[in-house]
C-alpha positions as CSV (number, residue, x, y, z in Angstrom):
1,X,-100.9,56.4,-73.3
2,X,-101.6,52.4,-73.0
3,X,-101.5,50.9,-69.8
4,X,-102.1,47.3,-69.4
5,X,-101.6,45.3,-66.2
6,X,-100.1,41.6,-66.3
7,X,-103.5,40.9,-64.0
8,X,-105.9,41.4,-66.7
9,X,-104.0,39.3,-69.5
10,X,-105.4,35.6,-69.3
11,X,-102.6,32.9,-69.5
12,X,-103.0,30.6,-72.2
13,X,-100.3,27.3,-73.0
14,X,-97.8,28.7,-76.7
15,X,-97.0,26.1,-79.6
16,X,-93.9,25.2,-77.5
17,X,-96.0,24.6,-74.5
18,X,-95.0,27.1,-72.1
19,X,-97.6,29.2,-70.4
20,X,-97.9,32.7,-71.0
21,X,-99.5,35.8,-70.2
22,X,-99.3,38.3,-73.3
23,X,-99.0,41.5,-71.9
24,X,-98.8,43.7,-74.7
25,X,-99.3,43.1,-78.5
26,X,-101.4,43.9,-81.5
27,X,-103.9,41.7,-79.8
28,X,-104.3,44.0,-77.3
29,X,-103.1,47.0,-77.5
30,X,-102.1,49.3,-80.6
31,X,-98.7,48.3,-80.8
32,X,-97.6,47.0,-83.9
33,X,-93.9,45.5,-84.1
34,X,-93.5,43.4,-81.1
35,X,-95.2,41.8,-77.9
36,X,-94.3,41.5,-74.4
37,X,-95.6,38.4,-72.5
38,X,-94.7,36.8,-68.8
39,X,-93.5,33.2,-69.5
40,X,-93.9,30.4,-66.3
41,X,-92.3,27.5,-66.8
42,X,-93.4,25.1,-63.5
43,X,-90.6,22.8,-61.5
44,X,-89.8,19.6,-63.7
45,X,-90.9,21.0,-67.0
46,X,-89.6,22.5,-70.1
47,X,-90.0,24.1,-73.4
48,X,-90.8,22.3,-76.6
49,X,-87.2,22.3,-78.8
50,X,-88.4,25.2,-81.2
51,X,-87.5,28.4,-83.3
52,X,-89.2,31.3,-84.3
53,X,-87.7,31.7,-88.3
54,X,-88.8,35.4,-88.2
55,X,-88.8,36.9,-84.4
56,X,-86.2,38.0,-82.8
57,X,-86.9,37.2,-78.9
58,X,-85.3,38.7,-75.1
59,X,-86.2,36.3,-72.4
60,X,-85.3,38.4,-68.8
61,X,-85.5,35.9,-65.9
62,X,-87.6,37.7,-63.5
63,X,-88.0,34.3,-60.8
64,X,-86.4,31.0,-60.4
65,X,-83.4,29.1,-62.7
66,X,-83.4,27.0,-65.4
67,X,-81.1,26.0,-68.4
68,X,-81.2,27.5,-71.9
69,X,-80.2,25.9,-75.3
70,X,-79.5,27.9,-78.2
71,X,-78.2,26.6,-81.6
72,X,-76.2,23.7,-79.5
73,X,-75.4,25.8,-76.8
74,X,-76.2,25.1,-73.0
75,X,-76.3,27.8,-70.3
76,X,-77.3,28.0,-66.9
77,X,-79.8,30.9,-66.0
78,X,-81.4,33.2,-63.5
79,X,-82.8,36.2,-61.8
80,X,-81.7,39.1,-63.9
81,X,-80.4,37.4,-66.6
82,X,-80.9,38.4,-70.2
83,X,-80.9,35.8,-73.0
84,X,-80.9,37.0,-76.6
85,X,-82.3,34.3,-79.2
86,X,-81.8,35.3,-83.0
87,X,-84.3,34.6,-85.4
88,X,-84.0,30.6,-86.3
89,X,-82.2,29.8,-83.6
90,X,-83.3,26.4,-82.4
91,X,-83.7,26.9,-78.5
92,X,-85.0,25.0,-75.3
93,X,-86.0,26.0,-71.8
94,X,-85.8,24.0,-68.2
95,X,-86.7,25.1,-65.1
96,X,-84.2,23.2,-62.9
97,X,-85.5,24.7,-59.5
98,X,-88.1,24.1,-57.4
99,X,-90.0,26.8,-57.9
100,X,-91.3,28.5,-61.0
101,X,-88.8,30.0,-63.1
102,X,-90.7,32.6,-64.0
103,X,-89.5,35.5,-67.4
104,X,-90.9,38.0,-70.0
105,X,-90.5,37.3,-73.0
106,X,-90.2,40.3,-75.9
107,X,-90.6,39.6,-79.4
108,X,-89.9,41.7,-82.8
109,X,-92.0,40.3,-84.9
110,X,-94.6,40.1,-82.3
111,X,-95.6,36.7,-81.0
112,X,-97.5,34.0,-83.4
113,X,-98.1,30.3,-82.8
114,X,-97.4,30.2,-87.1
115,X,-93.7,31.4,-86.4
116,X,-93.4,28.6,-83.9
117,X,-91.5,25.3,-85.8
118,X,-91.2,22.2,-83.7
119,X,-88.1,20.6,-83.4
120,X,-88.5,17.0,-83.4
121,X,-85.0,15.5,-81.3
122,X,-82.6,13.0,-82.0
């Protein structure tokens, strides 16, 4: 059995500048297919327009609100909501609150700043 805590996993800023903590992945752990991180996106900020052409990602809004985009499409979000983003699906985050908007992130492929492509906007 493989335990880690979120309190032991270092944050560290992703290709799309969000910060994470990765929680469970090859890096750290002995699992092989995916990786679990906690994503904090702070008031006023977002997410670099991105896509991931081989992961498959479930983002699971654990604190806060924000607004998604995905492949031209705009939605509202918050606690407990679950957001599926295929792979190559060009995708954006904003925290619209005041707070941190604050969700995990779980990714098949796991995680890798190389499946990260910048999207440069109009």
């Amino acid at each position: 059995m493989e335990v880690i805590n979120r309190d032991d996993c270092p944050a560290f800023v992703t290709k799309d500048t969000s910060e994470i903590r990765e929680i469970m992945a090859y890096r750290n752990s002995s699992c092989e297919r995916m990786s679990l991180a906690e994503a904090t996106l702070y008031p006023n900020r977002a997410t670099e327009r991105h896509r991931h052409p081989r992961s498959e990602e479930i983002y699971y809004v654990l604190k806060g609100s924000g607004r998604m985009l995905i492949e031209g499409e705009y939605r509202d979000i918050g606690e407990g909501d679950a957001i599926l983003i295929p792979p190559g699906a060009v995708h954006q985050t904003w925290n619209t609150a005041e707070e941190p908007l604050v969700f995990l992130c779980l990714c098949a492929p796991a995680y890798e700043h190389e499946d990260t492509v910048i999207i440069e906007e109009d």
